[in-house]
C-alpha positions in Angstrom: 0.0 0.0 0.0 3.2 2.4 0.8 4.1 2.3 -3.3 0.6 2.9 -4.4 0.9 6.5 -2.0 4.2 6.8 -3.3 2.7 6.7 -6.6 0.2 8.9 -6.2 2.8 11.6 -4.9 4.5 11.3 -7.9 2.3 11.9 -10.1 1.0 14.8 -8.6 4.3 16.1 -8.2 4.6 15.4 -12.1 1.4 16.9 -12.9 2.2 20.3 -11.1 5.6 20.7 -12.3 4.1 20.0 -16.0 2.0 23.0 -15.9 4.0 25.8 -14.5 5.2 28.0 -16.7 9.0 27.9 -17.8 10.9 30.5 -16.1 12.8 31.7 -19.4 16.5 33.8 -18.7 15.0 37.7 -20.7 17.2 39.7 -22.7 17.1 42.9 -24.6 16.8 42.9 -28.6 17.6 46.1 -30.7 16.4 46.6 -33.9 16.6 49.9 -35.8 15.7 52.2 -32.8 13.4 49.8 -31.8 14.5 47.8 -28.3 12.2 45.1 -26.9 12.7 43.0 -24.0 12.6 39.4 -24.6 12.5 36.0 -23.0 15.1 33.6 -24.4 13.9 29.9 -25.1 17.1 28.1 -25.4 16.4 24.2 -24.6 13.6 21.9 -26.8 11.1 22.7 -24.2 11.7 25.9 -24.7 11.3 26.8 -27.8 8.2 23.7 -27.9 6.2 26.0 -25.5 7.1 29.0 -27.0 4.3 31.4 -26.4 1.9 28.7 -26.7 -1.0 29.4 -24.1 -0.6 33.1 -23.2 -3.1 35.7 -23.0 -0.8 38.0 -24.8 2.5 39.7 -24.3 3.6 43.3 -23.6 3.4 45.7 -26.8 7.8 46.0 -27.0 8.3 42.3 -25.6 8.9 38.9 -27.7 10.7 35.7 -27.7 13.9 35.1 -28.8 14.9 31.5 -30.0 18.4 30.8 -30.2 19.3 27.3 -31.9 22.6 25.0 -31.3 22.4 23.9 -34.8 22.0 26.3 -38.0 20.0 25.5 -41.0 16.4 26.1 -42.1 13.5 26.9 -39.2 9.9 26.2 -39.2 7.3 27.3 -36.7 3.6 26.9 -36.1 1.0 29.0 -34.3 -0.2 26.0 -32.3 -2.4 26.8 -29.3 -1.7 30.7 -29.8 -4.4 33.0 -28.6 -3.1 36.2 -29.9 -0.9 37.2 -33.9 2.3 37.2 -34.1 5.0 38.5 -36.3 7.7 35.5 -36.6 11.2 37.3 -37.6 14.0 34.7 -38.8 17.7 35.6 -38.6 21.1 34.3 -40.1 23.3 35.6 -37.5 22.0 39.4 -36.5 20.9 39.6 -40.2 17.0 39.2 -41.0 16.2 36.5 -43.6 12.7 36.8 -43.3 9.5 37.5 -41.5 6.4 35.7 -41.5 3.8 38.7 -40.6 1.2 38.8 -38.8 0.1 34.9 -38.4 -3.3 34.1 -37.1 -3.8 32.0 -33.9 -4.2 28.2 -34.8 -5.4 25.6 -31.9 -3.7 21.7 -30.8 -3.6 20.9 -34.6 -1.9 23.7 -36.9 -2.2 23.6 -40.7 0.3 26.4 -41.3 3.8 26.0 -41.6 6.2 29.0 -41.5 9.8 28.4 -42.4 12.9 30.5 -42.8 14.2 31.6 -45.9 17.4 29.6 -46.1 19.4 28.7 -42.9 19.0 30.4 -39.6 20.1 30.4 -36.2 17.9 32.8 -34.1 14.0 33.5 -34.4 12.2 36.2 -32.7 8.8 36.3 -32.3 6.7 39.5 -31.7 3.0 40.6 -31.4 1.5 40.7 -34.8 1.8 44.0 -36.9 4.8 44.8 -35.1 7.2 44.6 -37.9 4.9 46.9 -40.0 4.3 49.1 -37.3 8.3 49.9 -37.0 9.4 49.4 -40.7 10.8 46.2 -39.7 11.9 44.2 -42.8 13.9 41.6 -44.6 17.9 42.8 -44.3 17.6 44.5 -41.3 20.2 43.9 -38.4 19.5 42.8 -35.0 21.4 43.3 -32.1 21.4 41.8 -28.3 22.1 44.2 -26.2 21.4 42.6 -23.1 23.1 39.3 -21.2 
């Protein structure tokens, strides 16, 4: 009877752990004049979560998605509840940018992929790249840790 409460605890341990958010490591991006704080999604989790889930995110904030290996990206709006602006980059340089993407639920249909390889993504609110004059060839800079 001991294992089954053993069990039990450690699935609810599981269970809680599984649904609290990641606690991402933020940085600042600068692009243009433009600087936006951003959460850094560095492991598979990471970047798997994404901003999957949120209500929103602050009008000069994003995600930035730094990959170990370089070659072409592709990202989905799965289980988003707000646009976004996906902005692919080939080290500081900005290959492309998928704009403002509508929200898709569990089972995307649209794929979004980088034009070429890439090592860095950043996603914003959608319209954000517009907004600002943010295009193809522009240079990003971290300016934070």
């Amino acid at each position: 009877m001991g294992w089954l409460k053993i069990f039990i605890f450690i699935m609810i341990l599981m269970s809680s752990v599984h649904h609290r958010p990641l606690e991402l490591a933020t940085t600042t991006v600068q692009i243009g004049n433009q600087d936006l704080e951003v959460e850094v999604a560095s492991t598979f989790s990471q970047q798997y979560q994404g901003l999957s889930g949120r209500e929103a995110i602050c009008a000069d904030c994003g995600m930035l998605f730094n990959f170990s290996d370089y070659g072409p990206k592709s990202f989905v709006m799965r289980n988003m509840k707000f646009p976004l602006d996906i902005i692919f980059i080939d080290n500081g340089v900005i290959k492309n940018i998928a704009a403002n993407l509508p929200p898709e639920g569990d089972r995307p249909a649209m794929i979004y992929q980088s034009a070429g390889a890439a090592n860095q993504v950043l996603e914003v609110n959608g319209g954000y790249c517009a907004a600002h004059n943010i295009q193809a060839g522009d240079f990003i800079k971290i300016t934070g840790n």
